[in-house]
C-alpha positions as CSV (number, residue, x, y, z in Angstrom):
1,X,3.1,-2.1,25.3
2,X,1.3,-2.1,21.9
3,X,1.2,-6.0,20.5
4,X,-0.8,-7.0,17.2
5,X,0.0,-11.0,18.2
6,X,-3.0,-12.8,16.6
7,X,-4.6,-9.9,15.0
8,X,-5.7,-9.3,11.1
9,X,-4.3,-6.1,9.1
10,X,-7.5,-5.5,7.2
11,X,-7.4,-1.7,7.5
12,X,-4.6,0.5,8.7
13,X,-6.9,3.1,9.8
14,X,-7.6,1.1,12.5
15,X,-4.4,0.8,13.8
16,X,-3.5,2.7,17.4
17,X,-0.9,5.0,17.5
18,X,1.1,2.7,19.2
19,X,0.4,-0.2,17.0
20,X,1.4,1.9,13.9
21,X,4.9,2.7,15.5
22,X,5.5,-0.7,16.7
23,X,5.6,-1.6,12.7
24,X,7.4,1.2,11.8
25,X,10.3,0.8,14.2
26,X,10.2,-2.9,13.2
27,X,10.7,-2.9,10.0
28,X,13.5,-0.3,10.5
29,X,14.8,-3.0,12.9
30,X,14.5,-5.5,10.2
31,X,15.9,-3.5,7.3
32,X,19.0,-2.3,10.0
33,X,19.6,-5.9,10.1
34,X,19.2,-7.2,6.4
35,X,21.8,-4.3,5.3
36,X,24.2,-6.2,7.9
37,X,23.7,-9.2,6.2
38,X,22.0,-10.9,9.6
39,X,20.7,-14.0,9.0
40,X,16.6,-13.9,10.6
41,X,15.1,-17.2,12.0
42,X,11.9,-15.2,13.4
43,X,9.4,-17.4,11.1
44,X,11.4,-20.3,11.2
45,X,9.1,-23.7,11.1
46,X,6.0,-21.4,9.9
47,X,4.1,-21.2,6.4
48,X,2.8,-18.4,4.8
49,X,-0.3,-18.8,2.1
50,X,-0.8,-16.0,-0.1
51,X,-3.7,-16.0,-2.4
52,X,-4.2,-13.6,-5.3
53,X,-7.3,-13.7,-7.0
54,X,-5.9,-10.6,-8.6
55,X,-2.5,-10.3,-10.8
56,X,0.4,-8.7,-8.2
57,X,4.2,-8.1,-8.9
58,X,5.2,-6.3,-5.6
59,X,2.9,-7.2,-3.2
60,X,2.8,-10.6,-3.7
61,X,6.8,-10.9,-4.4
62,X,7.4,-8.7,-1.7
63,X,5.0,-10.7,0.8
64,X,7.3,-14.1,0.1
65,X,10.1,-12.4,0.3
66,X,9.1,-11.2,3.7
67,X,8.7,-14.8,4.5
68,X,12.0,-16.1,3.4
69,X,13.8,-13.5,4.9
70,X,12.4,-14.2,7.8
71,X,13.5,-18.1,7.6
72,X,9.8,-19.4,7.1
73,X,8.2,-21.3,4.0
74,X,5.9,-20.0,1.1
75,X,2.8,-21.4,-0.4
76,X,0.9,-19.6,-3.0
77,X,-2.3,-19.1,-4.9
78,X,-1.1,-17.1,-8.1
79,X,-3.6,-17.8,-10.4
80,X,-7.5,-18.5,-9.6
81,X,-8.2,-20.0,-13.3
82,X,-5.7,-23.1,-11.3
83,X,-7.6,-22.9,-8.3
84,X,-10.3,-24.8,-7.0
85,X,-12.2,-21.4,-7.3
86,X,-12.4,-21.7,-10.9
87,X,-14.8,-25.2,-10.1
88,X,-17.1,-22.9,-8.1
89,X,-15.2,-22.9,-4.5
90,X,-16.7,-20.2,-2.0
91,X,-14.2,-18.0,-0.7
92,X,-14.5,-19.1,2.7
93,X,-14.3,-22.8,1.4
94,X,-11.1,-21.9,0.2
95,X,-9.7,-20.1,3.2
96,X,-11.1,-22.8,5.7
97,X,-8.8,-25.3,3.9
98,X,-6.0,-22.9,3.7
99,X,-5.9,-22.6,7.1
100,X,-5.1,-26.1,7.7
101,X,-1.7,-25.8,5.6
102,X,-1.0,-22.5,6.9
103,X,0.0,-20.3,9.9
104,X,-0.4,-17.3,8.1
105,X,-2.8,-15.7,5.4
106,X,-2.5,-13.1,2.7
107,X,-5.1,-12.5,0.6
108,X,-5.8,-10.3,-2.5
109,X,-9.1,-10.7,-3.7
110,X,-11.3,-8.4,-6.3
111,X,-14.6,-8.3,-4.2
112,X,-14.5,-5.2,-1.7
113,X,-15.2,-6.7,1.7
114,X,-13.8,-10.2,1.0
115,X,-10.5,-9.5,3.0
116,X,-13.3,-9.2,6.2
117,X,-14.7,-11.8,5.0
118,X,-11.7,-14.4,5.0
119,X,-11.0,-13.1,8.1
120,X,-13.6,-13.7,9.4
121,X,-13.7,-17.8,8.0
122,X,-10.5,-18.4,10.2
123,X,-8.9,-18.6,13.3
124,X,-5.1,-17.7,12.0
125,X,-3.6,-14.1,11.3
126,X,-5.1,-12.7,7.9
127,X,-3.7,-9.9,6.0
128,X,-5.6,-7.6,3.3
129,X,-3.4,-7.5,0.5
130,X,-6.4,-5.6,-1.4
131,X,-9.8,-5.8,-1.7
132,X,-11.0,-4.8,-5.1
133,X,-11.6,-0.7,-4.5
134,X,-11.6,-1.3,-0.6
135,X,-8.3,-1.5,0.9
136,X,-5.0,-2.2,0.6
137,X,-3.3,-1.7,4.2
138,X,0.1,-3.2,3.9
139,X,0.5,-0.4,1.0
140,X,-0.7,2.9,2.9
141,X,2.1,2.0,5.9
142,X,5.3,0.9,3.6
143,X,4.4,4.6,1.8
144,X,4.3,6.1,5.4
145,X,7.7,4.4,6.2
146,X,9.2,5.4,3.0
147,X,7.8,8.9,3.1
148,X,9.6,9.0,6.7
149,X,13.1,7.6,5.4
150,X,13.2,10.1,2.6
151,X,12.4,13.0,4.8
152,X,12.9,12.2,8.6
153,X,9.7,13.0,10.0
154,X,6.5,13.4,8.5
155,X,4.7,16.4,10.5
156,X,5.0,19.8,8.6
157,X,5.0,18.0,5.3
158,X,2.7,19.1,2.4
159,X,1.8,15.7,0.5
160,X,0.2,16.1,-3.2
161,X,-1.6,12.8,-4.1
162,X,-2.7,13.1,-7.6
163,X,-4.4,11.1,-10.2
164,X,-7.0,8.7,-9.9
165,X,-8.1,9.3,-6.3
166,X,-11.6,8.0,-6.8
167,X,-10.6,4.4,-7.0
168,X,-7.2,4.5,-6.2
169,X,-7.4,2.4,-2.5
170,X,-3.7,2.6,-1.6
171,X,-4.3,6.3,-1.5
172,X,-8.0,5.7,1.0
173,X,-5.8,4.9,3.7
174,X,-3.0,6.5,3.1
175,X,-4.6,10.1,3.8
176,X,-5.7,8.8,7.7
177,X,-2.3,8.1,8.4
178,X,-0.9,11.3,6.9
179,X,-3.6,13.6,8.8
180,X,-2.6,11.6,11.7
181,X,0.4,12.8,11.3
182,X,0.3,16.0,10.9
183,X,0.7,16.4,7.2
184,X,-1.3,19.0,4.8
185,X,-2.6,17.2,2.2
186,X,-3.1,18.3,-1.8
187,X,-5.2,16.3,-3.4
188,X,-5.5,16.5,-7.5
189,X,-7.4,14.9,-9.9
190,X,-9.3,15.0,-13.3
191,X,-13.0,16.0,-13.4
192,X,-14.7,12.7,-12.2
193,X,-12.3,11.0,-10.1
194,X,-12.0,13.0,-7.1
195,X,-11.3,12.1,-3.6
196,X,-14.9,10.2,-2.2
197,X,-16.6,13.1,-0.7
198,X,-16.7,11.2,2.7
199,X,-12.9,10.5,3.1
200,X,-12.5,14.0,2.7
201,X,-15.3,14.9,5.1
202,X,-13.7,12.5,7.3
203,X,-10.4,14.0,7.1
204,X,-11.6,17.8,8.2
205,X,-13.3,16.3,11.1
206,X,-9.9,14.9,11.7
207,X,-8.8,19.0,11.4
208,X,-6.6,17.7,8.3
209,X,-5.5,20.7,6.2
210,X,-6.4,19.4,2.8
211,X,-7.1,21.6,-0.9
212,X,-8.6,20.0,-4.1
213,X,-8.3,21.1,-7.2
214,X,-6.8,20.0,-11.0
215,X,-3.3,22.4,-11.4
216,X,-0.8,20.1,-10.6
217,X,2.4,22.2,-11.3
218,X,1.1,24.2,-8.6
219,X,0.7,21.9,-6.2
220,X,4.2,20.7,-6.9
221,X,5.3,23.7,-6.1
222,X,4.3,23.7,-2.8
223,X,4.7,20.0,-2.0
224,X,7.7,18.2,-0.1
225,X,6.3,14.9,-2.1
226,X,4.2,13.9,-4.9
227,X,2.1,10.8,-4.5
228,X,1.6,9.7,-7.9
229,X,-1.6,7.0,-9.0
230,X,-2.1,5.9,-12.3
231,X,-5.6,5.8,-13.9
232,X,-6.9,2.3,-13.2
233,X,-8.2,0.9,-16.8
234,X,-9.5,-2.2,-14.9
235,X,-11.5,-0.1,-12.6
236,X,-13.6,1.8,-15.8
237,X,-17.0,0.2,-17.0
238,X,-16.4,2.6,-20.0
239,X,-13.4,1.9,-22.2
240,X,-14.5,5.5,-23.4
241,X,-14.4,6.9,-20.3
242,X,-11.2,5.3,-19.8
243,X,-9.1,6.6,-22.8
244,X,-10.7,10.5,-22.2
245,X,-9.3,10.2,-18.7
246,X,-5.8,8.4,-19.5
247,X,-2.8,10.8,-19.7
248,X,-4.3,13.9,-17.6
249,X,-1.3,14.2,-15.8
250,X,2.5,13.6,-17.1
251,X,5.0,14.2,-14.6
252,X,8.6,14.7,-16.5
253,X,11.6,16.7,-15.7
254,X,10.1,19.4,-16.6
255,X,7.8,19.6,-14.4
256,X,10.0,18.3,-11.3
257,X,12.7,21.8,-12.5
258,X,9.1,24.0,-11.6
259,X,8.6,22.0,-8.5
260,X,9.8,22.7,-4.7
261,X,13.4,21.8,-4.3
262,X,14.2,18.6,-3.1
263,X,10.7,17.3,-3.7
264,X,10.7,13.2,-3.5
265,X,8.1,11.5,-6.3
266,X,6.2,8.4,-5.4
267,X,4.1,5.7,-7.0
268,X,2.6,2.7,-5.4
269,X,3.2,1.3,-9.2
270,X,2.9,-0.1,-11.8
271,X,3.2,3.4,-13.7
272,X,1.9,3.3,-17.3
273,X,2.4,6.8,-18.4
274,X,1.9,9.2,-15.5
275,X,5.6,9.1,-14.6
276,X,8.1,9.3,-17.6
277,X,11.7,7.3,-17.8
278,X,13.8,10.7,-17.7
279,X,12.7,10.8,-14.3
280,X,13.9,7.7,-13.3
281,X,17.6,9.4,-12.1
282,X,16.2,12.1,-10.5
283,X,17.5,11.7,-7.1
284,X,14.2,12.4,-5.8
285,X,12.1,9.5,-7.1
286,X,11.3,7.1,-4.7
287,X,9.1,4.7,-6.4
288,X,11.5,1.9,-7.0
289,X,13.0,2.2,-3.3
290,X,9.2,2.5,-2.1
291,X,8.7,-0.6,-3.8
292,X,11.6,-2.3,-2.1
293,X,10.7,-0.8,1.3
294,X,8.0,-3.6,0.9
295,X,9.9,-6.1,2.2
296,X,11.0,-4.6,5.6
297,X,7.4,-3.8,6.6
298,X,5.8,-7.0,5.8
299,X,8.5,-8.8,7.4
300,X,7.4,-6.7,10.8
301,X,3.4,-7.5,10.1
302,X,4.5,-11.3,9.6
303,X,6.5,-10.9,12.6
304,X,4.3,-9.5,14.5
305,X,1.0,-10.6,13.8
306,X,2.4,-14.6,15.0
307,X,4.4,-13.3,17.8
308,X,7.9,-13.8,16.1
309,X,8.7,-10.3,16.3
């Protein structure tokens, strides 16, 4: 039987077959008994430390929210200019004296590698909650469990991820899990942010059935979901650069009428101004209910990752 008891989530590439359904069909587990209104004791008596070196709504919210769900206590790092990082304090200073206030790490940090790097400083669970243009784990499996609530099963589906899939890390692991599963993958983009050549050399070793191009209207039309990303401002050196890339794609209603019927629109968020409002009550985007399927999975990793599941 697949257990992830003491283990770090730094990458869920990594993750067995096994492993990545025993977090699935956990957090369904939780979410079955939230909806009933179940009161959870699983991480009763244990603390959570989540520390964001980089701003966070979701993840970080959704992370604590986890926590108390679960019946454990939250402490947090929300701002590094408050920190002892601001004085100079090494990273694995910091986590080496987290660790003795905490059972429990999250960690969102701007450097890539850092998450590894924590990890590596202590002897409790750690989890990536994004490392600068690494990875961001936790994200790529709540989109696979969403992607699986809001169609049933995920082999046979044509995914489109499109926008900024250069530096866009929710969507680096995402695609492992996806070809994993059997999906065929769409991947579009503006001139310049492309999918890294070596994921996508990665992926047809993998025999993932993936096209690239920059037409996303016809990609829609062939897609069972749109992955939406937004262009990342603070990932640009340019502002230039920036502001000629900014607004390449616009999905509106429009658009979603010329689409596949019954196609489901997601965004890890926050949207700026890839997604408008009018599509907000389309019964096919997801985004806000991806966002609150956030709390079910990482209540599972908690779980699971202390041996409370």
């Amino acid at each position: 039987m697949s257990t992830l008891c003491g283990k770090d989530i730094l990458r869920s590439d990594l993750l067995s077959d096994g492993e990545l359904e025993l977090i699935l069909s956990t957090a369904s587990r939780f979410e079955r008994a939230l909806t009933a209104g179940d009161r959870l004791t699983n991480m009763q008596g244990q603390v959570l430390a989540t520390l964001f070196f980089e701003p966070s709504t979701r993840t970080r919210l959704s992370f604590e929210t986890a926590m108390l769900r679960l019946g454990g206590q939250v402490i947090t790092m929300a701002d590094p200019k408050t920190s002892s990082s601001a004085k100079g304090e090494s990273l694995v200073d910091s986590m080496r004296t987290v660790e003795g206030y905490a059972d429990v790490i999250v960690i969102r940090h701007p450097r890539k590698g850092s998450a590894q790097e924590a990890a590596d400083a202590v002897a409790v669970p750690v989890i990536n909650a994004g490392d600068g243009t690494g990875q961001h784990p936790t994200q790529a499996l709540l989109d696979v469990y969403t992607m699986q609530k809001e169609k049933g099963a995920l082999e046979g589906l044509t995914v489109t991820l499109a926008g900024d899939l250069k530096n866009g890390r929710t969507v680096h692991l995402l695609v492992y899990l996806l070809a994993r599963s059997g999906v065929r993958l769409l991947f579009v983009s503006p001139p310049g942010l492309e999918m890294p050549a070596a994921i996508t050399a990665d992926l047809k070793k993998l025999g993932a059935e993936i096209s690239e191009g920059g037409d996303l209207a016809a990609a829609m039309r062939r897609s069972d979901v749109l992955y939406v990303t937004r262009i990342q401002r603070e990932r640009f050196e340019d502002p230039a650069a920036y502001e000629r890339l900014s607004g390449s794609y616009v999905v509106d209603r429009a658009m979603i009428q010329q689409a596949k019927p019954g196609i489901s629109i997601m965004h890890p968020l926050p949207r700026v101004d890839e997604i408008t409002a009018e599509v907000d009550d389309y019964e096919g985007a997801a985004y806000f209910r991806q966002a609150a399927n956030g709390v079910p999975v990482r209540m599972a990793l908690l779980a699971l990752v202390t041996g409370r599941n």
